[in-house]
mmCIF file as Biopython writes it, N, C-alpha, C and O atoms, coordinates in Angstrom:
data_model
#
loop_
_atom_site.group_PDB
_atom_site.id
_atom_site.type_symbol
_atom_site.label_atom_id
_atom_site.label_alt_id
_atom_site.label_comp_id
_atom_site.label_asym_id
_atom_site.label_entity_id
_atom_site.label_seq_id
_atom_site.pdbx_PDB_ins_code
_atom_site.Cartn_x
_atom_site.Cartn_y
_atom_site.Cartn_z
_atom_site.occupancy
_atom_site.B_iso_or_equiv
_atom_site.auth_seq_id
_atom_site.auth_asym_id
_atom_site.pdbx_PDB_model_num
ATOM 1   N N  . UNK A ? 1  ? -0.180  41.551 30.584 1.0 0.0 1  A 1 
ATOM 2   C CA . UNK A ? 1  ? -0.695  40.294 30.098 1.0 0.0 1  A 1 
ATOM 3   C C  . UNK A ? 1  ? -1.882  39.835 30.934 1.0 0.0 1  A 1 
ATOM 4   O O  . UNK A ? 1  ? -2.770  39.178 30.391 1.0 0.0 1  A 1 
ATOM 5   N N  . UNK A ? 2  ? -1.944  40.132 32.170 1.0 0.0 2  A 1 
ATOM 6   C CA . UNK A ? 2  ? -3.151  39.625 32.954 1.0 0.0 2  A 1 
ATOM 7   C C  . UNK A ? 2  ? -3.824  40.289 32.773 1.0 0.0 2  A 1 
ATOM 8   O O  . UNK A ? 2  ? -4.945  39.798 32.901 1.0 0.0 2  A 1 
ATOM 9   N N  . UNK A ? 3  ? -3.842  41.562 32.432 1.0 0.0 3  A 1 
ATOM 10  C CA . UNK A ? 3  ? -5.347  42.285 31.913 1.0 0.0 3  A 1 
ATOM 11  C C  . UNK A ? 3  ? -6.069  42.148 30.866 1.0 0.0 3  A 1 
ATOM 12  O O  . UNK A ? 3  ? -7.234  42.476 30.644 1.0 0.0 3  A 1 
ATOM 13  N N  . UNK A ? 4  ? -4.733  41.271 29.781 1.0 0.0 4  A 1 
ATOM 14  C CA . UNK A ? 4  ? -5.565  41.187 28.868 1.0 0.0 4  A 1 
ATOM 15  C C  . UNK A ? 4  ? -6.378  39.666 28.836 1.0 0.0 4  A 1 
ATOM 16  O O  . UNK A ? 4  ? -7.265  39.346 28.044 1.0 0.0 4  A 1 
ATOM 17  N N  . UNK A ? 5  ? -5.837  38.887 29.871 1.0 0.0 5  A 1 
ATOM 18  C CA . UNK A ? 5  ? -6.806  37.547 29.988 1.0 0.0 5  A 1 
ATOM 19  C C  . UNK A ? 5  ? -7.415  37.915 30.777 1.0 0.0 5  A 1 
ATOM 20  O O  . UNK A ? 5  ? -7.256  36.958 31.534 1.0 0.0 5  A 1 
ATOM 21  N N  . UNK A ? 6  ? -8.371  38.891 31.571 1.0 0.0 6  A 1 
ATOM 22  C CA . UNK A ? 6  ? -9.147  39.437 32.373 1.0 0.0 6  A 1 
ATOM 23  C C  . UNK A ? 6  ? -10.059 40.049 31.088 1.0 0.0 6  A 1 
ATOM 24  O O  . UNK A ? 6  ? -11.167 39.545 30.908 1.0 0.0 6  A 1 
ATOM 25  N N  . UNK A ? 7  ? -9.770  40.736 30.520 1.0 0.0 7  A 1 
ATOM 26  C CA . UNK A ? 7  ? -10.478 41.371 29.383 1.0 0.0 7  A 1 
ATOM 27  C C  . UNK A ? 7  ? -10.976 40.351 28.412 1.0 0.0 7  A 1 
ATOM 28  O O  . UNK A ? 7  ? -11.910 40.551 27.635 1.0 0.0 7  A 1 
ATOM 29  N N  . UNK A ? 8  ? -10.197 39.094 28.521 1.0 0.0 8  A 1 
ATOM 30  C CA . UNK A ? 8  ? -10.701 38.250 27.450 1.0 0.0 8  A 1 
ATOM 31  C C  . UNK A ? 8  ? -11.967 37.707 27.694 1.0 0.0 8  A 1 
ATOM 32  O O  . UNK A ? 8  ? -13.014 37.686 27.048 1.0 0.0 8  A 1 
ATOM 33  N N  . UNK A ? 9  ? -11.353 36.942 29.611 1.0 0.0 9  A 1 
ATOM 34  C CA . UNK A ? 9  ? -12.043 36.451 30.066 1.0 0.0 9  A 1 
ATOM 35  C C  . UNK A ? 9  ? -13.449 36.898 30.316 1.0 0.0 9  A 1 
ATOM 36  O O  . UNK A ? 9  ? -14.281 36.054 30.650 1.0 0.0 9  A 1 
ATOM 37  N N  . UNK A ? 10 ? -13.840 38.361 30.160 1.0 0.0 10 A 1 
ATOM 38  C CA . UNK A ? 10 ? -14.963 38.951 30.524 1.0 0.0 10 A 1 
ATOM 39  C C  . UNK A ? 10 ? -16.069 39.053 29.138 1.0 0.0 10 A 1 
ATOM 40  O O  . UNK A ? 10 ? -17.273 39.310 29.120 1.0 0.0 10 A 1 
ATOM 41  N N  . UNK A ? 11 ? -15.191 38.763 28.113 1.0 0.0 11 A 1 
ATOM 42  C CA . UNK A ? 11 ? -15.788 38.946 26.679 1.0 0.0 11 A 1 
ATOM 43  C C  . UNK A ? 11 ? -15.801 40.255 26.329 1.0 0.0 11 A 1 
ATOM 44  O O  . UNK A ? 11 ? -16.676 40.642 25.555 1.0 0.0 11 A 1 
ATOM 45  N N  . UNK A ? 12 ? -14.563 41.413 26.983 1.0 0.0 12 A 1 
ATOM 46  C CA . UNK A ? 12 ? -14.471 42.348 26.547 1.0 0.0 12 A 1 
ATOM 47  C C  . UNK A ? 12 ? -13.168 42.475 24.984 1.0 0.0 12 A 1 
ATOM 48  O O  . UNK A ? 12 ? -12.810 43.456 24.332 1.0 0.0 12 A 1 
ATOM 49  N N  . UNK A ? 13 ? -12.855 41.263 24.902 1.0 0.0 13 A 1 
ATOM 50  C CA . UNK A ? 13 ? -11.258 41.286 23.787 1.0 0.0 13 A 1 
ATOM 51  C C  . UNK A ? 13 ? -12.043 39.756 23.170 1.0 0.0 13 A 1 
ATOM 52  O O  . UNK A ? 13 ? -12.561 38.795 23.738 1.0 0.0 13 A 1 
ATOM 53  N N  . UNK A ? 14 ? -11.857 40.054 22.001 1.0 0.0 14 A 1 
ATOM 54  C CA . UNK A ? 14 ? -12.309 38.796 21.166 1.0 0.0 14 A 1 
ATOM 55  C C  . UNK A ? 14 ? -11.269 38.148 21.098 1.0 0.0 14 A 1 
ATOM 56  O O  . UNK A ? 14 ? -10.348 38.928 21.343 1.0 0.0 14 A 1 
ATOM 57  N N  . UNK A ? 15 ? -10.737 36.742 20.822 1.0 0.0 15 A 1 
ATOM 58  C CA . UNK A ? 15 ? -9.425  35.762 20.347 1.0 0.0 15 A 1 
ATOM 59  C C  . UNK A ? 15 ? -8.803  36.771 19.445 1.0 0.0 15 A 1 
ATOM 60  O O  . UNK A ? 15 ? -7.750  37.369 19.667 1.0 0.0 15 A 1 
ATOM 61  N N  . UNK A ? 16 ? -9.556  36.891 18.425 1.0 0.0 16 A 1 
ATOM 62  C CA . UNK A ? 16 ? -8.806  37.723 17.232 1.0 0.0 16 A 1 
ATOM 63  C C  . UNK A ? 16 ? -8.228  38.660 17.306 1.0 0.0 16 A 1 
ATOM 64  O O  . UNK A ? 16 ? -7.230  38.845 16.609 1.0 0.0 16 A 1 
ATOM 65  N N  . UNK A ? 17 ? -8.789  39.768 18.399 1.0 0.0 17 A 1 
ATOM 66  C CA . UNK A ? 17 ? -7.813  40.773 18.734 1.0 0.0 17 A 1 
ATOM 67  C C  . UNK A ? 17 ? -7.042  40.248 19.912 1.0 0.0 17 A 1 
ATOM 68  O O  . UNK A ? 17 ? -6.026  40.886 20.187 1.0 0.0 17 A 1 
ATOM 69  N N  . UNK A ? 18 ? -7.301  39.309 20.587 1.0 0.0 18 A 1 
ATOM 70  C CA . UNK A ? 18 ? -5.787  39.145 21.569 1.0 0.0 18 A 1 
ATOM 71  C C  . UNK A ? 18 ? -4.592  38.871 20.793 1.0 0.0 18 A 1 
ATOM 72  O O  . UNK A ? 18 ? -3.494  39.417 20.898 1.0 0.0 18 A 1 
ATOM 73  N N  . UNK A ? 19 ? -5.163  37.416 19.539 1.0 0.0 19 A 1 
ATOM 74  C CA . UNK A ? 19 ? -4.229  37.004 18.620 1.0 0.0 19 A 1 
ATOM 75  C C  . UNK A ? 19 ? -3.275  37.961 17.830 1.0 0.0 19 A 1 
ATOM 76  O O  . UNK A ? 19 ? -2.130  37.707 17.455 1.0 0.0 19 A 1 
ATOM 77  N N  . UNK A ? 20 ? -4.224  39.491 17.601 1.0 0.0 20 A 1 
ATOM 78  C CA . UNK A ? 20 ? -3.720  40.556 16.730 1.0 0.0 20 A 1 
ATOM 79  C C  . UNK A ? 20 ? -2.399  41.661 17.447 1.0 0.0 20 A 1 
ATOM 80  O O  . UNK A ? 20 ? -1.317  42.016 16.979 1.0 0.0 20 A 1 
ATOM 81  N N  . UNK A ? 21 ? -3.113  41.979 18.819 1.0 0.0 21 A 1 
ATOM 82  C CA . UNK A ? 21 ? -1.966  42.272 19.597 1.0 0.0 21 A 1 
ATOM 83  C C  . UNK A ? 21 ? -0.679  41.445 20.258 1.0 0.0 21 A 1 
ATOM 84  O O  . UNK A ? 21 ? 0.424   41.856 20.621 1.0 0.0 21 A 1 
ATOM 85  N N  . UNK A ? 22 ? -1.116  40.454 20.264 1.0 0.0 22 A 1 
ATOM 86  C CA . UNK A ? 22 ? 0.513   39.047 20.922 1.0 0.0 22 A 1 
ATOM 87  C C  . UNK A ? 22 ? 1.017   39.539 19.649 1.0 0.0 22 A 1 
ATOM 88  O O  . UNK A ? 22 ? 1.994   40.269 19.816 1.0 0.0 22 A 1 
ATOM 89  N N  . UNK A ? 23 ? 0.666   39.380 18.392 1.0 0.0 23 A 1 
ATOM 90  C CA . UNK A ? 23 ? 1.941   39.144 17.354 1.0 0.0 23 A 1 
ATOM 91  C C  . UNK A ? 23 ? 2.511   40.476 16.688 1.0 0.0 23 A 1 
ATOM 92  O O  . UNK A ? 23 ? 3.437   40.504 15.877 1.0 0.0 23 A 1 
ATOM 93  N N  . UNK A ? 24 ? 1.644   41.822 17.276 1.0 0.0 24 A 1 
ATOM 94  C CA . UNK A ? 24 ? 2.414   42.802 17.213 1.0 0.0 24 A 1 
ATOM 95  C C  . UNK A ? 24 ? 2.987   42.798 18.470 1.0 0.0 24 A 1 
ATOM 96  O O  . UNK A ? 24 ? 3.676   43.815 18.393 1.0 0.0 24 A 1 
ATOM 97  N N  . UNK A ? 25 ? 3.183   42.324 19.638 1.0 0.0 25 A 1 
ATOM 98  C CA . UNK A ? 25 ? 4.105   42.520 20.655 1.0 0.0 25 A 1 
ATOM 99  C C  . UNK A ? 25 ? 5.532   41.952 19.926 1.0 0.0 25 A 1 
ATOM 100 O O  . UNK A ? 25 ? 6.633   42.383 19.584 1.0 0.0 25 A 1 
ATOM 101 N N  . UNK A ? 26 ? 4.713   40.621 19.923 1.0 0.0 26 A 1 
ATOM 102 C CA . UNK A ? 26 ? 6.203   39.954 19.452 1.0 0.0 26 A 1 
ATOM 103 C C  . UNK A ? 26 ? 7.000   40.529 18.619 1.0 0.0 26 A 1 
ATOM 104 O O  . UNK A ? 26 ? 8.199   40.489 18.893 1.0 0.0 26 A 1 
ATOM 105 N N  . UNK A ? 27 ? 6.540   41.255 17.315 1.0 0.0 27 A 1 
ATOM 106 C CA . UNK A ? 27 ? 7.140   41.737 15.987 1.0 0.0 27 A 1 
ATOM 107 C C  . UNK A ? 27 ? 7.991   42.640 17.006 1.0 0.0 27 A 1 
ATOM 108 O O  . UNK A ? 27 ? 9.207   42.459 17.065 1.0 0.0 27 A 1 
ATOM 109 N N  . UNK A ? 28 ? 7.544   43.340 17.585 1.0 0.0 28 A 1 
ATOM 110 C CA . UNK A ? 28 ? 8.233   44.335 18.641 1.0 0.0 28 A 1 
ATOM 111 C C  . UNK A ? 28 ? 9.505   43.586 19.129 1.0 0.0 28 A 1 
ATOM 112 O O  . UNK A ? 28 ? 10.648  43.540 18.673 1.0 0.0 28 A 1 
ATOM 113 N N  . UNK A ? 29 ? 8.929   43.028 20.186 1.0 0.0 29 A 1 
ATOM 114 C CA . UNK A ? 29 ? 10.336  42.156 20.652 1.0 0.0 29 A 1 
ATOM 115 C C  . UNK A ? 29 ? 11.388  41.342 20.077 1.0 0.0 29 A 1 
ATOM 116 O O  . UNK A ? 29 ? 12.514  41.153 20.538 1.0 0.0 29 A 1 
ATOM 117 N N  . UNK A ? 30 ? 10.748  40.766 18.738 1.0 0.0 30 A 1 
ATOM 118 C CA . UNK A ? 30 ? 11.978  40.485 17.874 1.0 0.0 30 A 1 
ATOM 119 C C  . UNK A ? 30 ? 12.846  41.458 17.078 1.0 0.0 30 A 1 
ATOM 120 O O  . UNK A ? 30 ? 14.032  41.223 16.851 1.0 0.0 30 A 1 
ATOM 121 N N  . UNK A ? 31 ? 12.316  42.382 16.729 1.0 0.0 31 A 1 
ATOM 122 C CA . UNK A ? 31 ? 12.897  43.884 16.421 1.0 0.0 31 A 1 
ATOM 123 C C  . UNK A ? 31 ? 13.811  44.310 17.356 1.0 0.0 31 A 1 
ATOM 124 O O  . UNK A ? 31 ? 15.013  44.438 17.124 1.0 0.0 31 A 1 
ATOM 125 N N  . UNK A ? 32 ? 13.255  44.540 18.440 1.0 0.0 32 A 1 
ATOM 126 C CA . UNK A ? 32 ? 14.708  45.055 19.428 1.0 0.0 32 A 1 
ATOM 127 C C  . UNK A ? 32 ? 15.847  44.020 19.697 1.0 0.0 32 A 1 
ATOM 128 O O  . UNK A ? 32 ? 16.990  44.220 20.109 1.0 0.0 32 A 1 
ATOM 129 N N  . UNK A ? 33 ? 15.002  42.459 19.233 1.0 0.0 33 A 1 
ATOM 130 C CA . UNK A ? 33 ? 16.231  41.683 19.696 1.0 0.0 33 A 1 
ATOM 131 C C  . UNK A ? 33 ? 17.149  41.594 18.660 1.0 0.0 33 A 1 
ATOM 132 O O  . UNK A ? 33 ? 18.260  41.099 18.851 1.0 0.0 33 A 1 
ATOM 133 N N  . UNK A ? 34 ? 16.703  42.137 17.293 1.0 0.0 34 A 1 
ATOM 134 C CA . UNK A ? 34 ? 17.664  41.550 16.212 1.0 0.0 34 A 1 
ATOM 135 C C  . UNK A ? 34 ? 17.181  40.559 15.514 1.0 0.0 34 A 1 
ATOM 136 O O  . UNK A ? 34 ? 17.797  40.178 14.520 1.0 0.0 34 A 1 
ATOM 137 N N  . UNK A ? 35 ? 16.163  40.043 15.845 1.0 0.0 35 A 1 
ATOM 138 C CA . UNK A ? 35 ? 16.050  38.927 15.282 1.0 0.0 35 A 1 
ATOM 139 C C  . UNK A ? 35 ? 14.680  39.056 13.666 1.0 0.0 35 A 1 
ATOM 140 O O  . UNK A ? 35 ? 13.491  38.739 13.622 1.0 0.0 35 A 1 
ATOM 141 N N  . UNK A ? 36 ? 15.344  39.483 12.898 1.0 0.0 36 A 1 
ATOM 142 C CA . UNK A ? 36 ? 14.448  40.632 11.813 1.0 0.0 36 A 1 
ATOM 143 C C  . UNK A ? 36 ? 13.392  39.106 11.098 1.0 0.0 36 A 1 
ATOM 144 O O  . UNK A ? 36 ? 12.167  39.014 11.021 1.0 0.0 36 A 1 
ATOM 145 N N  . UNK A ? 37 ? 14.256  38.298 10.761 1.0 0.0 37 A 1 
ATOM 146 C CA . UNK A ? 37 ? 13.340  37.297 9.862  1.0 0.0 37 A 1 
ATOM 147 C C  . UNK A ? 37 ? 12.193  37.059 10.985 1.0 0.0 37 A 1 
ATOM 148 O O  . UNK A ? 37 ? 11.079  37.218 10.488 1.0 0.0 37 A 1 
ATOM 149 N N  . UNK A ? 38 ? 12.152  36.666 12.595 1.0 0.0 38 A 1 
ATOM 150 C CA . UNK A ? 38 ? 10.856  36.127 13.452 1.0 0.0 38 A 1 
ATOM 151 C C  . UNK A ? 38 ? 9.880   37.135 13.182 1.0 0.0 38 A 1 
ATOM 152 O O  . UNK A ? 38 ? 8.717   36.941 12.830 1.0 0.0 38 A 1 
ATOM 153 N N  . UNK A ? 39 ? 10.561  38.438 13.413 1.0 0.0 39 A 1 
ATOM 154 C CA . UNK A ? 39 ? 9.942   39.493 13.002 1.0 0.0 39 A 1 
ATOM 155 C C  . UNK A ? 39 ? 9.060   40.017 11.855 1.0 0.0 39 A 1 
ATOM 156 O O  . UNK A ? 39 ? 8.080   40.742 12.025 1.0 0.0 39 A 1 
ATOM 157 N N  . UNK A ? 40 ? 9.568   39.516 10.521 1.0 0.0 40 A 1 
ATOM 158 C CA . UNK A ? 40 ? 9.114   39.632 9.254  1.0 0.0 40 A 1 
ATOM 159 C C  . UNK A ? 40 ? 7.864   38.425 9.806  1.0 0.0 40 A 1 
ATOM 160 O O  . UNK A ? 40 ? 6.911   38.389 9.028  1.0 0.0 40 A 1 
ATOM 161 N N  . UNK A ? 41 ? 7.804   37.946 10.404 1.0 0.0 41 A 1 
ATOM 162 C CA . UNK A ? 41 ? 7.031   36.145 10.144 1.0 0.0 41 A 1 
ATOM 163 C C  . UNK A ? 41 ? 5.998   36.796 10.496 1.0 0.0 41 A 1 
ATOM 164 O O  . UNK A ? 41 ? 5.089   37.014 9.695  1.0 0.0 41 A 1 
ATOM 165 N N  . UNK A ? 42 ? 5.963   37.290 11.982 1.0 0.0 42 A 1 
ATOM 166 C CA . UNK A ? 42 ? 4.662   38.367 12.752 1.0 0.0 42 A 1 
ATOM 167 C C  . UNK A ? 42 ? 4.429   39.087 12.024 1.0 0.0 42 A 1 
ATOM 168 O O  . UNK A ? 42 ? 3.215   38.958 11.873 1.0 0.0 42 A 1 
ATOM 169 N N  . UNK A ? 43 ? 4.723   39.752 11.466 1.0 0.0 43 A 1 
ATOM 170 C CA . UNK A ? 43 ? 4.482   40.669 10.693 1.0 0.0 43 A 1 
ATOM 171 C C  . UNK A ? 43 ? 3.367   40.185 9.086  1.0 0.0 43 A 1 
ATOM 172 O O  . UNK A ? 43 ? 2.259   40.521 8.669  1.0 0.0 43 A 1 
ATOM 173 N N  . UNK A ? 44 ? 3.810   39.809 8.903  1.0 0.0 44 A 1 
ATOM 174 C CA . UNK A ? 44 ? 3.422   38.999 7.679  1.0 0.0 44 A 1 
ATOM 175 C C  . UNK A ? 44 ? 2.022   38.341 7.945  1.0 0.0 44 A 1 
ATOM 176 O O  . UNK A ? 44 ? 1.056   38.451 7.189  1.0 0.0 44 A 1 
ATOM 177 N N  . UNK A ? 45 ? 2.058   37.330 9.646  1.0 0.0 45 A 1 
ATOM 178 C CA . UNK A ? 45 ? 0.676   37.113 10.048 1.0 0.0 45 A 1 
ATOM 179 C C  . UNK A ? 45 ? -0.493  38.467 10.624 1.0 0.0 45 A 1 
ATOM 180 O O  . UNK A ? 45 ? -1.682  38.407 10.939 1.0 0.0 45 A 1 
ATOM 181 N N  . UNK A ? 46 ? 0.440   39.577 10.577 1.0 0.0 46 A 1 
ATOM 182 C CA . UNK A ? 46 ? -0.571  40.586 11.230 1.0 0.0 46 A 1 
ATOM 183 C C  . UNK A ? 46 ? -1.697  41.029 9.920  1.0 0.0 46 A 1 
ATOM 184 O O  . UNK A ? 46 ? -2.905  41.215 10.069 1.0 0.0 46 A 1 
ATOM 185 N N  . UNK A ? 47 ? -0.821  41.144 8.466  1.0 0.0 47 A 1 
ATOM 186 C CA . UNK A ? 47 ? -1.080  41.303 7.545  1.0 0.0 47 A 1 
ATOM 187 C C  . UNK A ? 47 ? -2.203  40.235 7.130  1.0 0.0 47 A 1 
ATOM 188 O O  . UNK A ? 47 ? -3.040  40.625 6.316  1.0 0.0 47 A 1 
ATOM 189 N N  . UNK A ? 48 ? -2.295  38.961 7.599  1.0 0.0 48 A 1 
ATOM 190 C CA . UNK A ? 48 ? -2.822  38.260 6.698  1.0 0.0 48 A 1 
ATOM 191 C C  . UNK A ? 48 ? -3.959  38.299 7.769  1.0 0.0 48 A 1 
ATOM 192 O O  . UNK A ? 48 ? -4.959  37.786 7.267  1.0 0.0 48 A 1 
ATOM 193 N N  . UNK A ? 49 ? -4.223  38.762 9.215  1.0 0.0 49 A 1 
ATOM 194 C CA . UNK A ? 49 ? -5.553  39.257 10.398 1.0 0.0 49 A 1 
ATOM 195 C C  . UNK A ? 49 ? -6.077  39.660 9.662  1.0 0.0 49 A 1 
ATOM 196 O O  . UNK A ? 49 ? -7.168  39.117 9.487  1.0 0.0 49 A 1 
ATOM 197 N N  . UNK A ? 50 ? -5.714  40.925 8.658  1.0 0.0 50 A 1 
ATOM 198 C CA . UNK A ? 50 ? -6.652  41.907 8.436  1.0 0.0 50 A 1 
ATOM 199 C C  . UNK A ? 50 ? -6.122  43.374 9.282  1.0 0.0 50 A 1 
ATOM 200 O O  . UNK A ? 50 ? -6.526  44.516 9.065  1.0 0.0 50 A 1 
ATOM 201 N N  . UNK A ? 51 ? -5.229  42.990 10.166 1.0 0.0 51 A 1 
ATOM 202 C CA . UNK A ? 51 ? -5.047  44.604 10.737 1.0 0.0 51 A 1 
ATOM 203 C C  . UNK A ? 51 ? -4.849  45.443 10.158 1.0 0.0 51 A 1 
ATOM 204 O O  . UNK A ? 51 ? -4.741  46.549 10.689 1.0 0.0 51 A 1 
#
């Protein structure tokens, strides 16, 4: 996580792709937790990025 606010901070990671990777982390981490609907939600916003 600090590399990627180092990377942001440098203007090497645009908002949009930090925004694009947090909510595939998360989809991740709600997946292993079980928790499928938070999951579907990320998911659903990754879809509507454009990724």
């Amino acid at each position: 996580m600090v590399e990627l606010i180092q990377q942001l901070e440098k203007n090497q990671m645009d908002t949009c792709e930090l925004y694009r990777f947090l909510l595939e982390d998360l989809a991740n981490l709600y997946h292993d937790a079980g928790c499928y609907q938070k999951e579907s939600y990320c998911l659903r916003k990754l879809m509507q990025t454009g990724y």
